[in-house]
C-alpha positions as CSV (number, residue, x, y, z in Angstrom):
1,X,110.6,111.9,32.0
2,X,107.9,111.5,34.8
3,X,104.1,110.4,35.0
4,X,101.5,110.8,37.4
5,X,100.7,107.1,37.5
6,X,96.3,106.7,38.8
7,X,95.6,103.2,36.9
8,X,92.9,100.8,37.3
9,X,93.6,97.8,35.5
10,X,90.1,96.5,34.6
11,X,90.4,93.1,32.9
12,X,88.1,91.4,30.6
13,X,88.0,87.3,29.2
14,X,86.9,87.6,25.8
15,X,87.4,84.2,24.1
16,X,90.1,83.6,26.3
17,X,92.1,86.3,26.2
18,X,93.1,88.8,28.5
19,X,91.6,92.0,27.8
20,X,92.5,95.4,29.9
21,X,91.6,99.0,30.2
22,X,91.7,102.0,31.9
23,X,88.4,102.7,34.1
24,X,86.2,105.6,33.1
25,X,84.9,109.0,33.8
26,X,84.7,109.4,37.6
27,X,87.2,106.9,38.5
28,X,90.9,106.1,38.3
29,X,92.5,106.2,35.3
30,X,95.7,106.8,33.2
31,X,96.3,108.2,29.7
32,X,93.5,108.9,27.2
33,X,91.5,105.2,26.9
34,X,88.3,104.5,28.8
35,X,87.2,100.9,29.5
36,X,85.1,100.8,26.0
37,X,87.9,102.2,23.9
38,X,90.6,99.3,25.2
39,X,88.0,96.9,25.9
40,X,89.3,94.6,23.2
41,X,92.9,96.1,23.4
42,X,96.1,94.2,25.1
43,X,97.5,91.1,25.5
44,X,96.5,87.2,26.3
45,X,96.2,85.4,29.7
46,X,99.8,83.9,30.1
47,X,100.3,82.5,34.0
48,X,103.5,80.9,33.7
49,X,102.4,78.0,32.1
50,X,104.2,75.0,31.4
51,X,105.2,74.1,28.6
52,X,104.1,70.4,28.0
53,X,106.0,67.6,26.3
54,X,105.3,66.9,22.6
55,X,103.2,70.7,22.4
56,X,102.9,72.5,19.1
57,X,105.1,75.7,19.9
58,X,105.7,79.0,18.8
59,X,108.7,80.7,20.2
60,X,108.5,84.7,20.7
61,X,111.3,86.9,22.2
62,X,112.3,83.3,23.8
63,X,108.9,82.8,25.5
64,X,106.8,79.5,23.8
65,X,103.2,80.3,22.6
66,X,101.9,76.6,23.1
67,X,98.9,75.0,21.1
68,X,97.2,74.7,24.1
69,X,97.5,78.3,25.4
70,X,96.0,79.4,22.6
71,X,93.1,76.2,21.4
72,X,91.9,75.7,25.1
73,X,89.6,79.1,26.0
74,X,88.3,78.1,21.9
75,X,87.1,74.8,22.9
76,X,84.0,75.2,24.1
77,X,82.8,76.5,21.1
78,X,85.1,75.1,18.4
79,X,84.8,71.4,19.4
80,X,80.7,71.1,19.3
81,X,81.5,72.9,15.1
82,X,84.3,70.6,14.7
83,X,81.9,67.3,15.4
84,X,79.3,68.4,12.9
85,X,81.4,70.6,10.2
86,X,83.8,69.3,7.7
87,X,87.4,69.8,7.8
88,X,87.1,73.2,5.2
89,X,84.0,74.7,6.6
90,X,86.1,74.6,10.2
91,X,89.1,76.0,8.7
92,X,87.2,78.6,7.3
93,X,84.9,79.4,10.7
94,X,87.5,78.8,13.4
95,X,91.2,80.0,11.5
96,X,90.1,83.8,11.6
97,X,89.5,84.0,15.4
98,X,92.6,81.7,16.1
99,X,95.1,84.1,13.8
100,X,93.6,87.1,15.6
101,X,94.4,85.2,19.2
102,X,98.1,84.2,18.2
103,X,98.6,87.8,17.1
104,X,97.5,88.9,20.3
105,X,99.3,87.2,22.2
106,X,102.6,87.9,20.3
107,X,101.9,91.4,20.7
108,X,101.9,91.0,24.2
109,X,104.9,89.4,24.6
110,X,106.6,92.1,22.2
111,X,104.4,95.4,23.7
112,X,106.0,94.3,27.0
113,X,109.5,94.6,24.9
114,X,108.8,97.8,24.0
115,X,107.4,99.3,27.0
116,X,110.4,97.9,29.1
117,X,112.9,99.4,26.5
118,X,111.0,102.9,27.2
119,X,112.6,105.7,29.1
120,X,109.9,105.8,31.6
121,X,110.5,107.0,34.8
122,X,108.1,105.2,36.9
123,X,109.7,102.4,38.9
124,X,108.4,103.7,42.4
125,X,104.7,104.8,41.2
126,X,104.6,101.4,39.3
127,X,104.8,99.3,43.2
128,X,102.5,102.0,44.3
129,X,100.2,101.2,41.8
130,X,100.6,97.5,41.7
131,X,100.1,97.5,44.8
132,X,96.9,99.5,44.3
133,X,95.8,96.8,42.7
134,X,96.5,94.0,44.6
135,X,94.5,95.7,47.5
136,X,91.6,96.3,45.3
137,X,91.9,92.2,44.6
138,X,91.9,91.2,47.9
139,X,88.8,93.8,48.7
140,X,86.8,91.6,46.2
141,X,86.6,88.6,48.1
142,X,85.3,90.9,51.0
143,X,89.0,91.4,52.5
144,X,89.2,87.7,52.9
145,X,93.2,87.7,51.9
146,X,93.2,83.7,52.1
147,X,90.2,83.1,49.3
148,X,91.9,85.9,47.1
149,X,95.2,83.7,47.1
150,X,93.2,80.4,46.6
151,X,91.7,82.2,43.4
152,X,95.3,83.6,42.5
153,X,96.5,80.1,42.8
154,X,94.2,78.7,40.7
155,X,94.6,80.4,38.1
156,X,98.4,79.5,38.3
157,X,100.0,82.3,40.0
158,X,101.4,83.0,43.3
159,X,101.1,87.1,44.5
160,X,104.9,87.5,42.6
161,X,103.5,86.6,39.8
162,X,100.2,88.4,40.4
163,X,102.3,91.9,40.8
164,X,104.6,90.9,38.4
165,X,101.5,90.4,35.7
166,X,99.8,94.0,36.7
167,X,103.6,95.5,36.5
168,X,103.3,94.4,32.9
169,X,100.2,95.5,32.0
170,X,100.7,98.9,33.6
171,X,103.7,99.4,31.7
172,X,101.8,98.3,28.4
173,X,100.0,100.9,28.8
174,X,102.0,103.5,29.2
175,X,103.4,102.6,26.0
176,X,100.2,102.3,24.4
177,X,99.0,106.2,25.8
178,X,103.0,107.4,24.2
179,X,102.2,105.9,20.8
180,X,98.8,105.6,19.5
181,X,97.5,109.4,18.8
182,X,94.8,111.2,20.8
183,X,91.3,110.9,18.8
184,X,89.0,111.6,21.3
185,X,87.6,114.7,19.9
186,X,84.8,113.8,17.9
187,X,82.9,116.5,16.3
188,X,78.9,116.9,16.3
189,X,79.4,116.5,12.9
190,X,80.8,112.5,13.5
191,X,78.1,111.7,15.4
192,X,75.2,112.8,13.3
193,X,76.6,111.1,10.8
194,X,77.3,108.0,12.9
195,X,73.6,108.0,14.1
196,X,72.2,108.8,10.1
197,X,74.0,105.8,9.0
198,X,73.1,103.3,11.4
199,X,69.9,104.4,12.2
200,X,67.9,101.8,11.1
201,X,69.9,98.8,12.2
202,X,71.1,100.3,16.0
203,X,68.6,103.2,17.0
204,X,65.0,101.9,15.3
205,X,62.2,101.3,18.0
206,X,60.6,98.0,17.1
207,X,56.5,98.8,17.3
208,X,54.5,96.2,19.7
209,X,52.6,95.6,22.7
210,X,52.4,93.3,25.7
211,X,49.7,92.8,28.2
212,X,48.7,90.6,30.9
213,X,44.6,89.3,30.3
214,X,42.1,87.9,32.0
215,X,39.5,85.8,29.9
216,X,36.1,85.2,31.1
217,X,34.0,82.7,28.7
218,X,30.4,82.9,29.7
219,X,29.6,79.4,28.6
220,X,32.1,78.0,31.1
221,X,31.0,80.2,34.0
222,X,29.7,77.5,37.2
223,X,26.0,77.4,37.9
224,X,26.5,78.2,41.3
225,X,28.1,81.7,40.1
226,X,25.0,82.1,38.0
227,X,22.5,84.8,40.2
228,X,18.6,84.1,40.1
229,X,17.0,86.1,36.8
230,X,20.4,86.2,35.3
231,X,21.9,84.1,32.2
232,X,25.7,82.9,32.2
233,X,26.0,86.5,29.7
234,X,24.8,88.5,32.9
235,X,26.8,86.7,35.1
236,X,30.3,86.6,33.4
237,X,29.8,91.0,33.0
238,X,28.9,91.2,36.7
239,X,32.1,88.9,37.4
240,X,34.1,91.0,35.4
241,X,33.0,94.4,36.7
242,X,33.8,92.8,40.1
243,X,37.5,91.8,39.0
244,X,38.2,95.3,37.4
245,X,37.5,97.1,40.7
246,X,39.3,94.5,42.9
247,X,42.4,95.4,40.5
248,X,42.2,99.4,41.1
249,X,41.7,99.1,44.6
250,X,44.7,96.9,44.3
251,X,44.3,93.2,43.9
252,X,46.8,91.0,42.3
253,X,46.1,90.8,38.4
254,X,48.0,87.3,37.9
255,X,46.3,85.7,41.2
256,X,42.8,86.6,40.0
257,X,43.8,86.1,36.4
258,X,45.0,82.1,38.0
259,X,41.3,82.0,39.5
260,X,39.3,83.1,37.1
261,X,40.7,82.9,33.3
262,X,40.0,80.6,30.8
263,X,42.6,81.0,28.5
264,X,46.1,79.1,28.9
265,X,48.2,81.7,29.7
266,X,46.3,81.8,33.1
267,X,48.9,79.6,34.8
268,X,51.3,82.4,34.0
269,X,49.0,84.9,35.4
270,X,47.5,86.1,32.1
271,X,50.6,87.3,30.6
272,X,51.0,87.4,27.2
273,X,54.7,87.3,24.9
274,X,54.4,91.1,23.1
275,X,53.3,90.6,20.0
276,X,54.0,92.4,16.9
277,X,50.8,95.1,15.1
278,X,48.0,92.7,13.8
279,X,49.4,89.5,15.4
280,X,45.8,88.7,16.3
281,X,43.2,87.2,15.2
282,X,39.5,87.6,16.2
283,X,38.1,88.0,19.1
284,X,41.1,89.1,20.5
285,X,42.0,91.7,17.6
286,X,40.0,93.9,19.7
287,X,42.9,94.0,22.3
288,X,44.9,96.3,19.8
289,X,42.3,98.4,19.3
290,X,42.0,99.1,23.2
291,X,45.9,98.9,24.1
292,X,46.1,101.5,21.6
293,X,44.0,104.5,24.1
294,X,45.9,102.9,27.1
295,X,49.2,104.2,29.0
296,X,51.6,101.0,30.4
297,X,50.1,99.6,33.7
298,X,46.3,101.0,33.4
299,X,43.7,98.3,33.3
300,X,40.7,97.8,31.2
301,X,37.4,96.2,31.3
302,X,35.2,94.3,30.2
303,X,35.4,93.9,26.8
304,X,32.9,92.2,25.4
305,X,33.8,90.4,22.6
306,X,32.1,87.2,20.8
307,X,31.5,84.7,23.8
308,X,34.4,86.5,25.9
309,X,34.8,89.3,28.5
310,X,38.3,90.5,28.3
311,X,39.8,92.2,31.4
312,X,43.4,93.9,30.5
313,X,46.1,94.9,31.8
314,X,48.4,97.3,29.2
315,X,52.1,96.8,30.3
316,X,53.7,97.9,27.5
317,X,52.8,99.8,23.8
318,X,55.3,101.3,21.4
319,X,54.9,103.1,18.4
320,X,57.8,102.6,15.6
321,X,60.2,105.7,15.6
322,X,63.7,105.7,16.3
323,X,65.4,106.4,20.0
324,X,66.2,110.2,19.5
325,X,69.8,111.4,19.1
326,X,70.4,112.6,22.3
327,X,69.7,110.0,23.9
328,X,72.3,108.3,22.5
329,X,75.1,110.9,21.9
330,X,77.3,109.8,24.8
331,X,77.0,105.8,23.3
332,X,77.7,107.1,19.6
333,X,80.8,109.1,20.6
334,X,82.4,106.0,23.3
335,X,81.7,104.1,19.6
336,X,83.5,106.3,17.4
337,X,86.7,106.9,19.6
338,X,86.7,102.9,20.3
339,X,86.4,102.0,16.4
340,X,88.9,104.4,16.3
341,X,91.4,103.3,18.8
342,X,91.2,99.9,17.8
343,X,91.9,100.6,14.7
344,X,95.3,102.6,15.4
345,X,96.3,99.8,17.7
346,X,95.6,96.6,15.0
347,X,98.0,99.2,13.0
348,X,100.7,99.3,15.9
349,X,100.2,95.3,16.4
350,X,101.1,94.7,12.8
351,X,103.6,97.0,12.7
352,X,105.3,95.5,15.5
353,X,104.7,92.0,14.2
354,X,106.7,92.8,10.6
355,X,109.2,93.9,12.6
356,X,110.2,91.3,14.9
357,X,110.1,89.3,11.8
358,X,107.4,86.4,12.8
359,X,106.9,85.1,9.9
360,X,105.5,81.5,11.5
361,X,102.6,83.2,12.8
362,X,100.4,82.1,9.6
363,X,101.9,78.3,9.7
364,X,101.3,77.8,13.7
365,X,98.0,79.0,13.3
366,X,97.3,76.3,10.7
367,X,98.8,73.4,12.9
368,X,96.9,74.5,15.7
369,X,93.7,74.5,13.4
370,X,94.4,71.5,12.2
371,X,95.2,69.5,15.1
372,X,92.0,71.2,16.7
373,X,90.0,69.6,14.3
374,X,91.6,66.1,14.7
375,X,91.2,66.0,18.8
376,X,87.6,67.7,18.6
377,X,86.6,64.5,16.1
378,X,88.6,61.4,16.9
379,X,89.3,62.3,20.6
């Protein structure tokens, strides 16, 4: 049996673990899985570690799963819970997401079993490929072959090890494309469905509007701005016809806004956080009113309203409504095939799992919880 080995090994750290995929349309690829639908597919980060006197260890297929392979990508997060949780409410957060990174990593270690045990014909592709790859490492430092091996090195790998790693995952994969089943056809059917369902929690278009303003308050305008025969009113509208035609023959809004605004977002040049429908209160309600007959980036002015002259700036307006369905299609379909992918492959790790028989998996994952919890609060 022979393949026509094109694989890009795209790799992902998600909590730690080594995630890989096959790159999408357009590029390089090999068997039926895009990057989204293996994105959270494949096996842990294991770089020849040692294995460290007095470790909590879990032996699979001969190779040691140590408590700190799989605690120390978790720490970041589960230490600062640990210091301010109790012992139960830790268990409870933290055990979930450690059992789900034991079992990955123990299906890696027996995937890798499988794969090699396959009749795959593929020996001289494989170099070909890994070689691919290492090329396409090195071009990521820019060519520079010496800061590619100080990065391979720190992660605790020499280039052996480094082809001997994308060997492995390659070969995963090919096991992976041979027995999970092809899904990819999703029906217009799926994804009208898929879009009904989650309408209002994925595809909803929140309503709002943001603007930039500039806020002239005739009472603070300087006397020496104030013309002869005319009162601070007169002067603060002829101030702010002024401004309004400096901005459409091109002026900067947020420098005049800087020089001229009274109001405190002035030292951001007059731009306001969006706001929600109604968020104001008087005089400025009468913003909505006028962002409402405006298009993004138009400009508007003045606005008299109760001791201010508004000059605005519309940068953004939207009515509530959903995003319509084809302009999602493509994201609701890579969704579909992912959930199901993923949930074919949980199906293959478990199977595999009861098979080899690892019946510690439950009781490491609650030493290595528990010992978690005693470094994170008395270390």
């Amino acid at each position: 049996m022979s393949y026509n080995l094109s694989i890009s090994i795209v790799l992902f750290t998600v909590t730690g673990c080594l995630l890989f995929g096959v790159s999408g349309c357009g590029e390089e690829k090999y068997g039926k899985y895009n990057e989204e639908q293996l994105k959270e597919f494949g096996p842990a980060k294991r770089n020849n570690l040692p294995v460290p006197s007095g470790e909590f260890i879990f032996s699979v297929r001969g190779e040691p799963l140590t408590y700190t392979e799989v605690m120390f990508p978790l720490e970041d997060r589960a230490r600062p819970f640990a210091q301010s949780a109790s012992y139960e409410a830790f268990v409870t957060q933290v055990k979930p997401t450690v059992l789900n990174r034991v079992k990955y990593m123990v299906s890696d270690i027996l995937l890798y079993e499988a794969a090699k045990r396959g009749d795959y014909e593929v020996e001289e592709m494989l170099k070909k490929e890994v070689e691919k790859e290492v090329n396409r490492f090195v071009a990521g430092f820019e060519g520079d072959y010496a800061k590619a091996q100080k990065d391979i090195e720190e992660q605790g790998m020499d280039w052996q090890s480094f082809r001997d790693q994308k060997k492995r995952q390659i070969l995963v994969q090919i096991y992976l494309s041979q027995e999970l089943e092809d899904l990819s056809l999703v029906s217009m059917r799926d994804m009208d469905e898929y879009y009904q369902a989650n309408k209002d929690t994925q595809f909803r278009i929140e309503d709002g509007f943001q603007f930039s303003l500039i806020d002239i308050v005739p009472a603070k305008i300087n006397a020496a701005d104030i013309k002869t025969g005319e009162d601070a009113d007169a002067a603060a509208v002829r101030i702010a016809v002024d401004i309004v035609q400096q901005c459409r023959d091109g002026a900067d809004f947020a420098k005049l806004a800087k020089k001229y605004s009274s109001e405190p977002e002035a030292q951001n040049g007059g731009l306001w956080e969006k706001l929600k429908p109604d968020a104001l209160a008087e005089p400025y309600d009468v913003l909505e009113q006028e962002a409402s007959k405006m298009d993004a980036g138009d400009i508007t002015g003045p606005i008299v309203a109760d001791g201010h002259i508004f000059i605005m700036k519309l940068h953004e307006y939207t009515r509530p409504g959903f995003i319509p369905f084809e302009d999602v299609r493509s994201r609701i379909k890579n969704e579909i095939e992912f959930t199901r992918y993923r949930g074919q492959f949980n199906e293959l790790v478990d199977k595999i799992i009861l098979q080899a028989n690892m019946d510690g998996i439950e009781a490491f994952v609650d030493v290595c919880v528990k010992q978690a919890y005693v470094r994170y609060t008395q270390g």
